[in-house]
BASELUM-93419 format. One line per 3 residues: number of its first residue (from 1); for each residue x, y, z of C-alpha. Coordinates in steps of 0.25 Angstrom, whole numbers, plus 5000, padded with zeros to 4 digits. Layout:
residues N
NUM) X/Y/Z | ...
***
This chain:
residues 675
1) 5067/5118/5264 | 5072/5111/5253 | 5087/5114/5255
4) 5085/5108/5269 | 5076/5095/5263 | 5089/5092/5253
7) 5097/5095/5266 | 5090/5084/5274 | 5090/5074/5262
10) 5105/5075/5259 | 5107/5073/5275 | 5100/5060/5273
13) 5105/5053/5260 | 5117/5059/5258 | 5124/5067/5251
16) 5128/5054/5242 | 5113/5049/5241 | 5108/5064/5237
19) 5111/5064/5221 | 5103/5051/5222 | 5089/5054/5229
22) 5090/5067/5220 | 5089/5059/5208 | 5079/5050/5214
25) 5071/5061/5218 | 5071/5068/5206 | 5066/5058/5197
28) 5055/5055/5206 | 5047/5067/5205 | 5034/5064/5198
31) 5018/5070/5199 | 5007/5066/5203 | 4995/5063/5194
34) 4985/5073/5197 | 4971/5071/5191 | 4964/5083/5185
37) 4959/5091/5197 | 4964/5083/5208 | 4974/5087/5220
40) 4989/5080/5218 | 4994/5072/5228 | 5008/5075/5231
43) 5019/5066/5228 | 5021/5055/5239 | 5036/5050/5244
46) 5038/5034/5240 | 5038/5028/5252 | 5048/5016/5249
49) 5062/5019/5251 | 5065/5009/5240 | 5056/5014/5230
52) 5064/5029/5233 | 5076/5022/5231 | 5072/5017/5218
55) 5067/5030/5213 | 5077/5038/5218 | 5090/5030/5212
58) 5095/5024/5226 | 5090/5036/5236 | 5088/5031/5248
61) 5075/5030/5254 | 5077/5039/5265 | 5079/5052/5256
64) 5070/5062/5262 | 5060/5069/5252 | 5052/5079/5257
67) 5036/5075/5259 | 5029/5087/5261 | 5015/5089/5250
70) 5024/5101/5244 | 5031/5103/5233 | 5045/5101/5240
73) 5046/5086/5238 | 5048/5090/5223 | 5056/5101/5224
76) 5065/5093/5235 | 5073/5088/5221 | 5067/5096/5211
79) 5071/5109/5214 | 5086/5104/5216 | 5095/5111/5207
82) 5101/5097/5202 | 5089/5097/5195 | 5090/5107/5185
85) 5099/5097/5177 | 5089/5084/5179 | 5082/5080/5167
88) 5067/5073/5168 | 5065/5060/5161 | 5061/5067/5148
91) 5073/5074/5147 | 5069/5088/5149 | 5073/5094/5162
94) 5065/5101/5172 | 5067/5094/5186 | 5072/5106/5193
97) 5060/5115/5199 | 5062/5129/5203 | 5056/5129/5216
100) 5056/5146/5216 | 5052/5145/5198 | 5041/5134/5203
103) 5036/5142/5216 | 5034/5155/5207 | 5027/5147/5196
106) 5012/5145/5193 | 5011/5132/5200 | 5022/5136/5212
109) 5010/5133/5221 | 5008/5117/5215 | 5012/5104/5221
112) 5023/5098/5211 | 5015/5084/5210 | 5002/5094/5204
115) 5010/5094/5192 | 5019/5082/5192 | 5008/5073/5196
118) 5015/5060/5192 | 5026/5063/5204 | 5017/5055/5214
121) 5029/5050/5221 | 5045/5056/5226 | 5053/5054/5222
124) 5046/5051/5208 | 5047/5044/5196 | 5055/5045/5185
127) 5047/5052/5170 | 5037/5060/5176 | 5025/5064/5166
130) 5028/5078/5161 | 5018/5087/5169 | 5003/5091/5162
133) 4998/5103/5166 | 4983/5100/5163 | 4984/5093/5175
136) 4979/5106/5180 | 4979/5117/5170 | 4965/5112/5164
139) 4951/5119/5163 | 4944/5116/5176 | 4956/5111/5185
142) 4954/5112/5201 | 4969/5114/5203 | 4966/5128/5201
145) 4975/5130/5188 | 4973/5138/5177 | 4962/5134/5169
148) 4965/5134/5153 | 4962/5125/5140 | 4976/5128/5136
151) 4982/5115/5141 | 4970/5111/5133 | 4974/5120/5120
154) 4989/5113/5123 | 4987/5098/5122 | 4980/5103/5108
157) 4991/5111/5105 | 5003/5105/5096 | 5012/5105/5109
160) 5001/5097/5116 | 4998/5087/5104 | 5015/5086/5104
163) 5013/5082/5119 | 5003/5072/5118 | 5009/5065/5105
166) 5022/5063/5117 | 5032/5072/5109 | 5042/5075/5121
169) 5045/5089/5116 | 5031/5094/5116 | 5029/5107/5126
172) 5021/5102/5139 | 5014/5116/5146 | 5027/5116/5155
175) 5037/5117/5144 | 5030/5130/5140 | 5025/5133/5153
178) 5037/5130/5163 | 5038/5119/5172 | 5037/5123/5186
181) 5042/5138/5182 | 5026/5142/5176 | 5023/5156/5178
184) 5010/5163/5173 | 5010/5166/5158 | 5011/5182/5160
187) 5022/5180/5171 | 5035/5185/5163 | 5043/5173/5168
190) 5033/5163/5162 | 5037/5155/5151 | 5025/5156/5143
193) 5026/5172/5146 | 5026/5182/5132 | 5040/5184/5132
196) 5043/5171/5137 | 5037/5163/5126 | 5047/5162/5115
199) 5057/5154/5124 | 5046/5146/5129 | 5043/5143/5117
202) 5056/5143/5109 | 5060/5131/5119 | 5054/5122/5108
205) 5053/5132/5096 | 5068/5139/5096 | 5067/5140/5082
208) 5053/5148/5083 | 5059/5155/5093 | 5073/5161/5088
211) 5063/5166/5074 | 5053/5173/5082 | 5062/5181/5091
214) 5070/5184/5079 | 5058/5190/5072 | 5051/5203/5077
217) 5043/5196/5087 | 5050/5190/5093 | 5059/5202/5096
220) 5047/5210/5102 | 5043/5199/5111 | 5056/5198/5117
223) 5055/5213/5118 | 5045/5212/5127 | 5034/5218/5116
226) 5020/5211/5121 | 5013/5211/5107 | 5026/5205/5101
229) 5020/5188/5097 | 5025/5178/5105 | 5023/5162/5101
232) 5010/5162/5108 | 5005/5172/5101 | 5004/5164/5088
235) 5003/5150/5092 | 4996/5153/5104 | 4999/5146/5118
238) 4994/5133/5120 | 4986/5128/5107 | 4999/5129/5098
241) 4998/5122/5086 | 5006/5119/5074 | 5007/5129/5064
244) 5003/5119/5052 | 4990/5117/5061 | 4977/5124/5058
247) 4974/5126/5072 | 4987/5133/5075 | 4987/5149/5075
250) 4997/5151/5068 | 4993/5140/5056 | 4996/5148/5044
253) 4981/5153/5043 | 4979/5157/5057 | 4994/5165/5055
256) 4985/5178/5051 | 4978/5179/5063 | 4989/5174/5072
259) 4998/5187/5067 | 4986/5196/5067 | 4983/5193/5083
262) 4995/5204/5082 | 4995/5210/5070 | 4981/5215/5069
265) 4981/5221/5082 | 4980/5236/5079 | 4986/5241/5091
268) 4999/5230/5089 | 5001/5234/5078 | 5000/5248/5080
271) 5012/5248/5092 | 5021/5243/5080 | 5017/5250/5068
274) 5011/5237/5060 | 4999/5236/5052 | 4990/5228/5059
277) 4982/5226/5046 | 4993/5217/5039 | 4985/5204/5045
280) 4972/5209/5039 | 4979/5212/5026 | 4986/5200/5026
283) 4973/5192/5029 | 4966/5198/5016 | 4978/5194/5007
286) 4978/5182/4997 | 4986/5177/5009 | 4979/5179/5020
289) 4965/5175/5013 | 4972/5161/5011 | 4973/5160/5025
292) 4960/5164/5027 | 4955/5153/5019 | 4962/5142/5025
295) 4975/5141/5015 | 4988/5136/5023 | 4998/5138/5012
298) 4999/5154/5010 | 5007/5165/5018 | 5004/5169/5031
301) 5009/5179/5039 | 5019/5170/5043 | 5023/5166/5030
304) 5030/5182/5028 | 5032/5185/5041 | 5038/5172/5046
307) 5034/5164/5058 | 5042/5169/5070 | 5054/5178/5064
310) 5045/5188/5059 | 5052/5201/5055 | 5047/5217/5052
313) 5047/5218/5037 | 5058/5230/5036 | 5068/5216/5043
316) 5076/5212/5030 | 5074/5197/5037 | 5060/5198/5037
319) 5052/5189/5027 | 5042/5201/5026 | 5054/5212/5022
322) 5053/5216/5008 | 5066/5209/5004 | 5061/5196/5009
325) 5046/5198/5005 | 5049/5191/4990 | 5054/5180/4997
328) 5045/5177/5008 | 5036/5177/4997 | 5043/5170/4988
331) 5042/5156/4995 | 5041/5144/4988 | 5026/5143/4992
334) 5021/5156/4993 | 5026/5164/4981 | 5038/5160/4974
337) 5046/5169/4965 | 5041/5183/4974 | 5048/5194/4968
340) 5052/5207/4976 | 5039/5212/4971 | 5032/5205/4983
343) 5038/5214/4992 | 5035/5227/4983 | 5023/5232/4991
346) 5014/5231/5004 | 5014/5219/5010 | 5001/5219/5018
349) 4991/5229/5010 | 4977/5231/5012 | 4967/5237/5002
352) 4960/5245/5015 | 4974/5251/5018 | 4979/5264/5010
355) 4994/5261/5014 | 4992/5249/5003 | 4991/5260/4993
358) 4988/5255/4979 | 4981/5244/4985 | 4972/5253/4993
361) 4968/5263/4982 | 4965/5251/4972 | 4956/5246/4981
364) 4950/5260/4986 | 4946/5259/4969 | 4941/5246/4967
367) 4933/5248/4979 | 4928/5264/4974 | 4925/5255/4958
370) 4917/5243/4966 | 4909/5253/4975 | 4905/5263/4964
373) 4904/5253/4952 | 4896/5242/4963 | 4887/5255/4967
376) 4884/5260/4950 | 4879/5245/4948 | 4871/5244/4961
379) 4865/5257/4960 | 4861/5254/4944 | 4856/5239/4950
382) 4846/5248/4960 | 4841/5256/4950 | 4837/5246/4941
385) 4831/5238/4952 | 4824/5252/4954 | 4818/5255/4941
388) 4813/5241/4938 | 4806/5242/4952 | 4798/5256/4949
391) 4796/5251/4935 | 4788/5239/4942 | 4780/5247/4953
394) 4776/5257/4942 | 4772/5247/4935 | 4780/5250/4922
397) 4786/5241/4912 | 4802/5239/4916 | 4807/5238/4901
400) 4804/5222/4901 | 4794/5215/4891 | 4784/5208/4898
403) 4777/5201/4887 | 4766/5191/4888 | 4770/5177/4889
406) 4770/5172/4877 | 4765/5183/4868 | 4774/5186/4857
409) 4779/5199/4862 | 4786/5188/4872 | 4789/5178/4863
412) 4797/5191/4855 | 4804/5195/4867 | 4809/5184/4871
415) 4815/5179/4858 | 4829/5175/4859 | 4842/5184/4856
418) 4857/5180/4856 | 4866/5188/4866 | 4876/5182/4869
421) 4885/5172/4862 | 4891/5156/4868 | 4904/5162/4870
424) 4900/5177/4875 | 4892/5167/4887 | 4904/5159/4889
427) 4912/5169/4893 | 4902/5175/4901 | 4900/5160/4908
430) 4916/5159/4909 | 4917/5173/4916 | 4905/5170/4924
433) 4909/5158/4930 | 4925/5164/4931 | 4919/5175/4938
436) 4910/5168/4950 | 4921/5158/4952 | 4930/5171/4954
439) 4920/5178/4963 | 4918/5163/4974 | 4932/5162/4974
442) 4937/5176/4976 | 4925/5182/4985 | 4930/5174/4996
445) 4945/5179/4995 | 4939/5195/4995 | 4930/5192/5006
448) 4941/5183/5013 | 4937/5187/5027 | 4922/5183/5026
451) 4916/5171/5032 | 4910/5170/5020 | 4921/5169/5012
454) 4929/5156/5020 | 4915/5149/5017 | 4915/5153/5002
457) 4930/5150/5001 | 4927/5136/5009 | 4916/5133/5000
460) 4925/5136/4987 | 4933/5126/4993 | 4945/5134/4999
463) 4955/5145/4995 | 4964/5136/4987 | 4953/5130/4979
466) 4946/5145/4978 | 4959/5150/4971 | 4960/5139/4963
469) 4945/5144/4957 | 4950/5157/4957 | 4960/5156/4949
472) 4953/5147/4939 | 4941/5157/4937 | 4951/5169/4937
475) 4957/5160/4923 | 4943/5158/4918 | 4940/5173/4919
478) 4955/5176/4912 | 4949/5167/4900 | 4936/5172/4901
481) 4942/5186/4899 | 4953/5182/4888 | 4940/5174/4879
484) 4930/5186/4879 | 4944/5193/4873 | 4945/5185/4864
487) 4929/5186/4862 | 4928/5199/4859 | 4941/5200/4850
490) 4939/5189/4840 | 4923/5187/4841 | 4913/5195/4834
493) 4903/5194/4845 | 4914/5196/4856 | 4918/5210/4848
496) 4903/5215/4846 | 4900/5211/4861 | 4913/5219/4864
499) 4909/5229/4856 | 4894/5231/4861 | 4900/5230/4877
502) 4908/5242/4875 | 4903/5255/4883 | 4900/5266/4876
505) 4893/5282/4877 | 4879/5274/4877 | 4881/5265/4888
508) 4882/5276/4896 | 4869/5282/4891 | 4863/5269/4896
511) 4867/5271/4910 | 4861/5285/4913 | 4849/5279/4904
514) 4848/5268/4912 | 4848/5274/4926 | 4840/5284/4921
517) 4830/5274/4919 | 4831/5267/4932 | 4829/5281/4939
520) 4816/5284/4930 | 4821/5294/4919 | 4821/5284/4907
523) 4809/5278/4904 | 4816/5267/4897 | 4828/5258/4900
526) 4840/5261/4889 | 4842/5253/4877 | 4855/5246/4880
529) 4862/5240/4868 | 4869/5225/4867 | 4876/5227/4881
532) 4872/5238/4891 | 4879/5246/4900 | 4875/5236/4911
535) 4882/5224/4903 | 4894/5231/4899 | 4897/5234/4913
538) 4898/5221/4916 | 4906/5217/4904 | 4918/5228/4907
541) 4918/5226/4920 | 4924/5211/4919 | 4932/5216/4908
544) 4937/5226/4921 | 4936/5216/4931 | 4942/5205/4922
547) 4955/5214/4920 | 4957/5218/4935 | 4953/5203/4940
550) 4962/5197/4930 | 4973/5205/4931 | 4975/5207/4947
553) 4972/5191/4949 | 4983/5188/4939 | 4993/5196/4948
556) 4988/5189/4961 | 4989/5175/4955 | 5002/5177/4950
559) 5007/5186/4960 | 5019/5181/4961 | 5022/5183/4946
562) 5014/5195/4944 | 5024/5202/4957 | 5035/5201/4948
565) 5030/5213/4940 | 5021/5220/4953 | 5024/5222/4966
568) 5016/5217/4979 | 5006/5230/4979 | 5002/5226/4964
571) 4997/5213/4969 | 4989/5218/4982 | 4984/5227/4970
574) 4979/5217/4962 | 4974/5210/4973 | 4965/5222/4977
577) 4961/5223/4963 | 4957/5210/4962 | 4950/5208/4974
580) 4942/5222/4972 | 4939/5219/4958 | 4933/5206/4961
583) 4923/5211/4970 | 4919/5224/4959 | 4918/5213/4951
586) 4909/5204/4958 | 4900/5214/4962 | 4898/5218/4947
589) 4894/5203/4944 | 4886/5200/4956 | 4878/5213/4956
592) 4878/5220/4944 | 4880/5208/4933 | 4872/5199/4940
595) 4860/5208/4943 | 4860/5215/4926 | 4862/5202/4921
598) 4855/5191/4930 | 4846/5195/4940 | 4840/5208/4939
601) 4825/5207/4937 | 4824/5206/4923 | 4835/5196/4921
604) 4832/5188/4934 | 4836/5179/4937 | 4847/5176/4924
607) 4848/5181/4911 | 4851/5170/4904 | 4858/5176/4893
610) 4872/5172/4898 | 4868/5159/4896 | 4862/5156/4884
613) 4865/5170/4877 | 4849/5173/4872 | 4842/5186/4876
616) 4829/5190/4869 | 4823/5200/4862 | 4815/5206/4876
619) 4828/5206/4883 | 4835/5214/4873 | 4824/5225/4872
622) 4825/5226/4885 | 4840/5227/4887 | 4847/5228/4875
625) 4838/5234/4865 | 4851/5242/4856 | 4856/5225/4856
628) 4841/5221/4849 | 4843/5232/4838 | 4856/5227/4835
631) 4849/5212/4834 | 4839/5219/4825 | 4847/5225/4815
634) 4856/5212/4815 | 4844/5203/4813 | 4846/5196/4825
637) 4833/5199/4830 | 4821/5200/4821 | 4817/5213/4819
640) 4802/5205/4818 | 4801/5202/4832 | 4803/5217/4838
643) 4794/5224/4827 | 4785/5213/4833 | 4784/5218/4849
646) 4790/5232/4845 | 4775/5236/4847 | 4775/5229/4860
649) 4790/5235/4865 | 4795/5250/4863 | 4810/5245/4864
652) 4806/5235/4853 | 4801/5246/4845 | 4812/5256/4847
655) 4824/5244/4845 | 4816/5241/4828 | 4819/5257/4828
658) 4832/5258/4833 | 4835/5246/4824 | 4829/5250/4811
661) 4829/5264/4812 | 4819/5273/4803 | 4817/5261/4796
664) 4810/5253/4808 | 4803/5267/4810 | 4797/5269/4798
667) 4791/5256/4799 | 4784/5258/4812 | 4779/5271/4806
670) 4772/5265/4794 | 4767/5253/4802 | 4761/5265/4813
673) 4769/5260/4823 | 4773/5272/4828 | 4757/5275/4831
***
């Protein structure tokens, strides 16, 4: 039919006159403006000869252009194969339609004029608008094209801002899509089809495109392999955004999640022998916890593997292959100076796995120490809790004095009595507060994937600030530690304190004394001397937690330097160590500590002795009756005040003979005491 139309019309004009309408006729074509929802009106013929002859660069007004409603009005010069080498105003070209393409495509059924709505008259106008699919393609059309909110998700994304800013080289939905050649998204001749995408895309983003078919893959995809990425994958379809923006998914902290759509996937990764527990372990590094709490500036997956030309490890042009580890690492902003000892060990190593080796036994042991130790000191807790409840209901005396207000036996009892020194209650406020600043600022990096812990961090004030804290309370401990050296080395009271805190044969007599008691087979408490087994617990294990916190967090804040002597697995090691003795550590102080020292029903709800250094004479009958006969043979407490209540208090009595031996006896003996 057209072959005959073109006949007719060079019959009339001429074979002279033809080049000329064609050019007229091809400029001219222009669309309709269709309002949302509304029916189009086909283009309409100009009716004055002069105005065709205007538009169409000197045709004469009898050309004959077809004036049926379909679409062969259009294709009367636009399906001309001349046309393949026009250029529309903008410079792109595009003129010639495919009458077989555009009759197999999606919109094969439409009037041209739906589309080019601004064509309201052939032959048309010269710079025609660019063609807006929303014009139909929105939520609630009565055209009946697919609904969707993507054209929605595309004038946010960064192509669609481009757009709307006027930049000429922003994609429109027809330069991804096609232009009168759209097929179906699964249709294998789409453009926007799986293994169709890296053209479409590398028409603007060569560069992108060359790296990522170069890299593994790219070279599956165009293999054919389904579960190979393709650039959708990662930045999605329509709401593609910038990498530096927040919102985009692969903005370096949503990069985790972007690879783990994949690399997480079990069954994935089972088809190609990979671990699919690398994202998780990656997640719970220093790394990935930085990510997690919002830090921009610290590797990502990408950041090792590359963007696009990601290679197997066992590639010597891999960044991740062991001979290019040291200087993937190396950068300039990430760890400068790597040595080869970065690549000595496991790269992505969890504590859970046995493959991890070292890493996996060390933390089977810290966690068989935190459960047995955690389990002793609970259980001791109970038991305690235990006795002074049956002590109560059966109406016995629980040790304690409870003297009449104001009687003397009160006023004795409660007379003061140095315990501790200024500088002893320094180092204990020093280690105090080094300690809780450690435990707010580390708890939230253990517990990383908690809600909780994002809050926490939040409230702390953020990562980078909660390192900085850190770091400064890990210092003040390290002094702490190096003074209480210096303490007990060249300080009389630091050497006897030392001296009296260390275990010994009797200590261990105390315990099975001690829980005989609680379980009813001692009718009295044990007399525990200066420091018992209770305090002396506490004392070694900061000496313990002090070496293994100190050490291991000296080799992860100077890894770099610290992996010029170790290799990468000695560092995961010394993570584990850190993280697990961290968490022995603050259970001791929270549960056990805090409970002997502060809030068991006898000290509740302080013992202020940590503060201001005083005990008194009740306190020490009750708890340290071996330290009040070393007072009483030194003269420190007057030997007056306890041969005073000794007739009143049976410990009193037994501490004047334990201190004064026969002597203190016979006394008691002549006076009838002993009747």
């Amino acid at each position: 039919m057209i072959k005959d139309r073109v006949a007719m019309c060079r019959g009339q004009i001429g074979m002279r006159t033809y080049p000329s309408f064609l050019l007229s006729a091809t400029a001219a074509l222009v669309f309709l403006a269709v309002p949302s929802g509304s029916s189009a009106a086909p283009p309409r013929i100009a009716a004055d000869s002069a105005a065709v002859g205007i538009a169409t660069d000197g045709v004469p007004s009898g050309a004959v252009i077809p004036s049926d409603g379909g679409n062969r009005r259009c294709l009367f010069c636009h399906s001309r194969e001349e046309f393949k080498d026009k250029a529309r105003s903008d410079g792109r070209k595009g003129l010639f339609v495919d009458t077989e393409a555009f009759g197999a495509s999606v919109h094969g059924k439409r009037n041209c004029w739906e589309c080019h709505a601004d064509a309201d008259v052939v032959p048309h106008k010269k710079g025609l608008e660019r063609v807006q699919c929303v014009r139909c393609h929105y939520v609630g059309n009565t055209v009946g094209a697919p609904e969707s909110r993507r054209y929605k998700q595309y004038q946010e994304s960064v192509h669609g801002r481009l757009a709307a800013s006027g930049d000429a080289r922003a994609p429109l939905c027809q330069d991804c899509h096609g232009t009168h050649e759209v097929r179906p998204a699964d249709d294998p001749t789409s453009r926007v089809h799986r293994k169709n995408l890296p053209d479409d895309c590398g028409r603007c983003h060569s560069r992108s495109k060359a790296e990522y078919l170069e890299g593994l893959h790219g070279q599956q995809a165009a293999k054919g392999n389904v579960d190979a990425p393709v650039c959708t994958d990662c930045h999605s379809e329509h709401e593609i955004q910038r990498p530096s923006d927040p919102t985009s998914k692969v903005f370096s902290t949503h990069i985790p999640e972007a690879c783990g759509r994949c690399h997480e996937d079990q069954q994935v990764m089972d088809r190609y022998g990979l671990n699919a527990k690398n994202v998780a372990t990656f997640k719970s590094s220093f790394h990935g916890v930085a990510l997690k709490f919002g830090v921009t500036k610290v590797a990502n997956c990408t950041s090792c593997h590359e963007h696009h030309r990601i290679l197997p490890p066992d590639d010597p042009r891999s960044t991740v292959s062991p001979v290019r580890v040291p200087e993937t690492c190396g950068k300039a902003e990430c760890h400068p100076g790597a040595s080869a000892n970065f690549a000595r060990g496991k790269m992505h190593v969890s504590s859970h796995d046995e493959s991890s080796g070292k890493i996996y036994w060390i933390a089977r042991a810290f966690m068989l120490l935190t459960i047995s130790v955690m389990a002793g000191l609970v259980l001791h807790i109970a038991l305690d809790l235990l006795r002074r409840w049956l002590n109560r209901r059966r109406g016995k005396k629980d040790g304690h004095h409870h003297p009449k207000p104001g009687s003397r036996l009160a006023e004795i009892l409660a007379t003061p009595v140095r315990r501790l020194d200024l500088f002893v209650r320094i180092q204990h406020a020093n280690m105090a507060i080094a300690c809780i600043l450690l435990i707010f600022t580390g708890i939230p990096v253990k517990f990383h994937e908690s809600a909780w812990a994002a809050s926490l961090m939040s409230v702390i004030g953020g990562l980078t600030v909660t390192s900085v804290i850190h770091r400064l309370a890990a210092t003040q401990l390290i002094l702490v530690s190096l003074t209480h050296l210096f303490y007990i080395i060249f300080t009389r009271p630091g050497r006897y304190n030392f001296w009296n805190m260390l275990p010994g044969p009797s200590d261990l007599e105390d315990v099975f004394h001690n829980i005989s008691y609680f379980l009813g087979f001692k009718k009295d408490k044990p007399r525990f001397p200066r420091f018992s087994y209770l305090e002396k617990f506490d004392y070694w294990a900061v000496y313990w937690g002090c070496v293994v916190m100190i050490l291991s967090g000296a080799v992860l804040w100077f890894q770099t330097d610290a992996m010029r002597f170790i290799s990468k697995d000695w560092l995961d090691v010394a993570k584990e160590m850190h993280s697990d003795e961290a968490m022995l550590a603050t259970l001791a102080i929270v549960i056990w500590h805090m409970f002997n020292a502060h809030i068991n029903p006898d000290k509740f709800p302080m013992n202020k002795v940590f503060w201001n250094g005083w005990t008194n004479i009740g306190e020490l009958l009750e708890e340290h009756p071996k330290e009040l006969i070393s007072l009483l043979r030194k003269g420190r407490v007057k030997r007056e005040l306890l041969e005073e209540i000794q007739g009143h208090d049976p410990t009193a009595a037994a501490v004047l003979v334990e201190a004064f031996g026969a002597e203190e006896a016979a006394r008691r003996a002549s006076s009838g005491e002993e009747d």
